[in-house]
MIDOTOR-943634 format. One record per residue: residue in one letter; x, y, z of N, C-alpha, C, O in turn. Coordinates in steps of 0.2 Angstrom, whole numbers, padded with zeros to 4 digits, always signed. Layout:
AXYZXYZXYZXYZ;...
END
This chain:
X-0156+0002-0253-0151-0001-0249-0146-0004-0254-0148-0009-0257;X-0140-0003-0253-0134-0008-0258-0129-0011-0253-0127-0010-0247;X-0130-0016-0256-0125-0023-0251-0119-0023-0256-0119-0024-0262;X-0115-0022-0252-0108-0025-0255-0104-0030-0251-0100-0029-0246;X-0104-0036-0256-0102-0043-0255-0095-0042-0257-0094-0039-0262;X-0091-0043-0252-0083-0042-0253-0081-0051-0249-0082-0053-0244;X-0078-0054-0256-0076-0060-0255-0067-0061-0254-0062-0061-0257;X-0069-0061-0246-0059-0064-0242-0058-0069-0244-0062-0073-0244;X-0054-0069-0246-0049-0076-0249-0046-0081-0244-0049-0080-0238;X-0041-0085-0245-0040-0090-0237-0034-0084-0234-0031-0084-0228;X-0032-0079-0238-0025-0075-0235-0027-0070-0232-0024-0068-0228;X-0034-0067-0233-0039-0062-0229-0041-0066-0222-0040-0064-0216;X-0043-0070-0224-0046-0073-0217-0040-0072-0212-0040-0069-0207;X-0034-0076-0213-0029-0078-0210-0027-0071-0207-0025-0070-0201;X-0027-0065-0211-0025-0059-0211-0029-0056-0204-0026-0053-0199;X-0036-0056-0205-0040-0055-0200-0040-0060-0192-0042-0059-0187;X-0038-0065-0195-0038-0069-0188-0032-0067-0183-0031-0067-0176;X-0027-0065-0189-0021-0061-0187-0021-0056-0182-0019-0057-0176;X-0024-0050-0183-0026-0043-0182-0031-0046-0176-0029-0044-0170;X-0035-0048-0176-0041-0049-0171-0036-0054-0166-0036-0051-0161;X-0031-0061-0165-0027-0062-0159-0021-0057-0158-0018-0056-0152;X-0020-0053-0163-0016-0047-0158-0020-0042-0153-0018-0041-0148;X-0025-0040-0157-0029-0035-0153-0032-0039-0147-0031-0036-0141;X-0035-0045-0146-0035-0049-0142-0030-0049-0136-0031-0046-0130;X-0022-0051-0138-0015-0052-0133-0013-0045-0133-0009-0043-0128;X-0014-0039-0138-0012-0035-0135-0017-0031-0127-0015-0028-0123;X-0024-0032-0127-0029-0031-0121-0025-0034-0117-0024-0031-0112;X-0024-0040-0117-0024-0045-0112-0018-0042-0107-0018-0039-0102;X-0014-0042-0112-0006-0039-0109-0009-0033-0106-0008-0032-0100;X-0012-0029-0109-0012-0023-0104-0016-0024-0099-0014-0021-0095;X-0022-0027-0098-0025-0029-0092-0021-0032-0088-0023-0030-0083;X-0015-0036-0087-0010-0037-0084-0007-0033-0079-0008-0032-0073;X-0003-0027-0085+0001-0023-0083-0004-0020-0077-0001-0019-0072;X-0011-0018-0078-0015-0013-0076-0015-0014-0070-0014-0010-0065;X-0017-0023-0068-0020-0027-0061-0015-0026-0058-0016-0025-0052;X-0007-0027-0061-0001-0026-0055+0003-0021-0055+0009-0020-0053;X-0002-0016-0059+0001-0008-0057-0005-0006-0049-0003-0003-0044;X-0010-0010-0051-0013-0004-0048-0013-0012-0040-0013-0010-0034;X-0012-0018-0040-0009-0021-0035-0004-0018-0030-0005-0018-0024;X+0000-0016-0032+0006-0010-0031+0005-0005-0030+0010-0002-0028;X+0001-0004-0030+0000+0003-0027-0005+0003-0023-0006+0008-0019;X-0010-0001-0022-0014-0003-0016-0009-0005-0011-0007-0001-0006;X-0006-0011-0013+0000-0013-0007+0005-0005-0003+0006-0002+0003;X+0004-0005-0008+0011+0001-0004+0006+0007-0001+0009+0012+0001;X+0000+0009-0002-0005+0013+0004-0006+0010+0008-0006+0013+0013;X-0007+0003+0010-0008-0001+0014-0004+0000+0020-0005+0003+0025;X+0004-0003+0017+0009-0003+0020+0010+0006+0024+0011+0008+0029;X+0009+0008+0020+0012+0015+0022+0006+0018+0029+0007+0020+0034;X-0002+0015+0026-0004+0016+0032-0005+0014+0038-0007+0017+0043;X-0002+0007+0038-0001+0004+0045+0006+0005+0046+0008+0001+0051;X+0011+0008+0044+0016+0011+0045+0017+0019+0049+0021+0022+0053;X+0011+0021+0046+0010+0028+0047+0006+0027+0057+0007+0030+0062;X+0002+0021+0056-0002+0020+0064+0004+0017+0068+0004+0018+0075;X+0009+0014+0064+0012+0010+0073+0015+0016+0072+0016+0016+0078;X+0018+0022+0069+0022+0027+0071+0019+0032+0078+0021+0034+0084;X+0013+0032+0075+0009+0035+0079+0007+0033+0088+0004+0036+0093;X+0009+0029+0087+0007+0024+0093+0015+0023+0097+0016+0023+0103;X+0019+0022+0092+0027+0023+0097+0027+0030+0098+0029+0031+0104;X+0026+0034+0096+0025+0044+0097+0022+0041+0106+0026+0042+0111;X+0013+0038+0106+0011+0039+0114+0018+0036+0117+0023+0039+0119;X+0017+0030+0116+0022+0024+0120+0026+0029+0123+0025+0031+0129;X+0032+0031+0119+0036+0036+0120+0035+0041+0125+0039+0042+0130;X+0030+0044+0124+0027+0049+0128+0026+0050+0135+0027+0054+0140;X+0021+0041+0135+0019+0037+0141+0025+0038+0146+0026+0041+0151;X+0029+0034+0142+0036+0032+0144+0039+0037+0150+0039+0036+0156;X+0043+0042+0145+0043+0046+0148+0039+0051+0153+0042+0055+0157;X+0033+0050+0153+0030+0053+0158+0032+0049+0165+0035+0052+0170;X+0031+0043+0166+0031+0037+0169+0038+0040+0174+0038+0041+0180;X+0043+0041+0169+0050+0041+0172+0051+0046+0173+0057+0047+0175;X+0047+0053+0173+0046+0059+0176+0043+0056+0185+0045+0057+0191;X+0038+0054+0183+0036+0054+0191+0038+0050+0194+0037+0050+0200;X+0041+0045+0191+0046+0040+0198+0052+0044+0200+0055+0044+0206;X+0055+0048+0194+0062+0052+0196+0059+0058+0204+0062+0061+0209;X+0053+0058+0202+0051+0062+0206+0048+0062+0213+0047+0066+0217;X+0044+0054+0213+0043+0051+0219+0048+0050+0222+0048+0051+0228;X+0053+0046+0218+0061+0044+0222+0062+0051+0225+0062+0052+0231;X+0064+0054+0221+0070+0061+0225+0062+0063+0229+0061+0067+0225;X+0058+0064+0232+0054+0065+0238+0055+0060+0243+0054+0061+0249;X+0058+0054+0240+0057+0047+0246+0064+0051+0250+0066+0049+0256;X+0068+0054+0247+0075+0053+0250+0075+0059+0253+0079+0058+0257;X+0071+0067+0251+0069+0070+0255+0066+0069+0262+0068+0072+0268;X+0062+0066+0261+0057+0062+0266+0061+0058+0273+0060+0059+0278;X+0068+0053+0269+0073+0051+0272+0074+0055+0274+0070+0056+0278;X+0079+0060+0273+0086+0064+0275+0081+0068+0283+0082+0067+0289;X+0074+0071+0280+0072+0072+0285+0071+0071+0290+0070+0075+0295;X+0070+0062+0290+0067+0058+0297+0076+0059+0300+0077+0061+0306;X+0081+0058+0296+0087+0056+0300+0088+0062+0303+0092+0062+0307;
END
């Protein structure tokens, strides 16, 4: 087995402490970017999916609604039927 002792000087060291806090802040930075990419895009599935439910839910409402005012248009004009005929 061969060992090779390679002696860093104080300018290696510093060189390497260099390289290892950029590699360090460059991770960091990117774990950042990753958490409030992927925050953002959680958020707005969210948004979109209770957007997508109340839509759904004004669609019945709506629905309701109008049925509603189908059978009162249509009980009414019987009530008045029903009048015309007693008079």
């Amino acid at each position: 087995m061969v060992r090779v002792i390679v002696n860093v000087g104080p300018q290696g060291r510093y060189r390497m402490l260099e390289v290892l806090a950029t590699a360090i802040s460059s991770g960091a930075i990117s774990a950042v970017v990753v958490v409030f990419l992927g925050r953002a895009w959680v958020e707005a599935r969210i948004k979109g999916s209770i957007e997508h439910e109340y839509q759904k839910q004004l669609v019945l409402f709506q629905q309701e609604l109008d049925r509603k005012t189908k059978v009162a248009l249509i009980v009414s004009g019987n009530s008045l039927v029903a009048a015309r005929a007693s008079d």
